[in-house]
N, C-alpha and C positions, 0 to 999 in steps of 0.2 A: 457445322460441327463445332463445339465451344472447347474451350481452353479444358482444359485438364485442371480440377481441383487439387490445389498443394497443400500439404500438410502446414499446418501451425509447426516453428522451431520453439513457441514458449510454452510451456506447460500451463495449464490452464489452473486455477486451486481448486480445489474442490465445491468449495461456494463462494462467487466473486464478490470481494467486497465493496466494490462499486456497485453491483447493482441492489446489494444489499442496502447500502445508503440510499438509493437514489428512489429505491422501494420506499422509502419508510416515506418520502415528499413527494409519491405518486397521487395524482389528483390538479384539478384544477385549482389553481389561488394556496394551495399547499404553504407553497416557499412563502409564500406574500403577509400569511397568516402567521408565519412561525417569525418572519421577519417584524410586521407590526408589535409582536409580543418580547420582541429583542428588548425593548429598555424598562417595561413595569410591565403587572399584571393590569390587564383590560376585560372592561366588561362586553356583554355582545355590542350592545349600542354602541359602544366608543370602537371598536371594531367594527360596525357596518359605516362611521365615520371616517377611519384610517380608509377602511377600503370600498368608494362610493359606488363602484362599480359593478362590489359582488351583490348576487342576491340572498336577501335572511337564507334561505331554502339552502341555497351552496353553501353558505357561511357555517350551516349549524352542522350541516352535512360534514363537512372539512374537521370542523372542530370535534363530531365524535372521533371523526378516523385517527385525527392527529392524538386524541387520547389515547383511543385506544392501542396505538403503535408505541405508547409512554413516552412522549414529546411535548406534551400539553395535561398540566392538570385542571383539574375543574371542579371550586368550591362554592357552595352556594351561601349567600350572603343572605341571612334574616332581615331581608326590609320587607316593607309594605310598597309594592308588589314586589316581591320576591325575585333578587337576580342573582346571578354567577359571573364568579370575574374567573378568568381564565390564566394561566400561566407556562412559562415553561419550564419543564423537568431539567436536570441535569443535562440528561442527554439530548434535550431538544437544542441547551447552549451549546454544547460540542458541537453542535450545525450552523452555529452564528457567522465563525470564519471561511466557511465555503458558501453558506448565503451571501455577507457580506461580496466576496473576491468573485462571483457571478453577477450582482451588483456592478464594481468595478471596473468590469468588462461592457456591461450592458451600456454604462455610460459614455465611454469612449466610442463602441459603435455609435450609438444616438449623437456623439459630437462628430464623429466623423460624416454620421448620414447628412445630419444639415450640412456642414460643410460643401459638400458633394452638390450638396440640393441648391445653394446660394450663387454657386456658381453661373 
């Protein structure tokens, strides 16, 4: 027989705006993309450069989403061959101080883990 479900004492809002944030960097390499694009606009190439890991396929993948949630603009540049440097919107910057401070944290665990690991 299991416990008895208890009501919540806090009122829930009507749309949480946690997860309305956390919606808009849903996806894989999200955060990573919007973070690479923190100090100038980048083209994809110097984007699959920042991040060696991802592949074109995810990268391009990422970069419509992240437009089209308006976090990322996307201008295409008249050369010969023809590219796009990418940027962030307004509101992609209001995401910089919680990228950043998720950052922050990540590095302390990583210096903790070795720590731990040296032992």
């Amino acid at each position: 027989m299991g416990l008895p479900v208890r009501k919540s004492k806090v009122a829930p809002p009507p749309t949480c705006p946690l997860s309305e944030v956390l919606g808009l960097l849903r996806g894989a390499w999200a955060p990573n993309v919007v973070w690479s694009l923190s100090g100038e606009p980048r083209r994809f190439g110097e984007l699959r450069h920042d991040l060696p890991r991802i592949s074109a396929r995810v990268l391009s993948a990422r970069l419509r989403e992240l437009e089209s949630r308006g976090l990322v603009t996307r201008r295409v540049l008249h050369t010969s061959p023809p590219s796009a440097e990418y940027a962030l919107t307004p509101l992609g910057r209001e995401l910089l101080p919680a990228i950043n401070a998720l950052a922050s944290v990540g590095q302390k665990l990583i210096a903790e883990w070795e720590t731990a690991h040296r032992r």
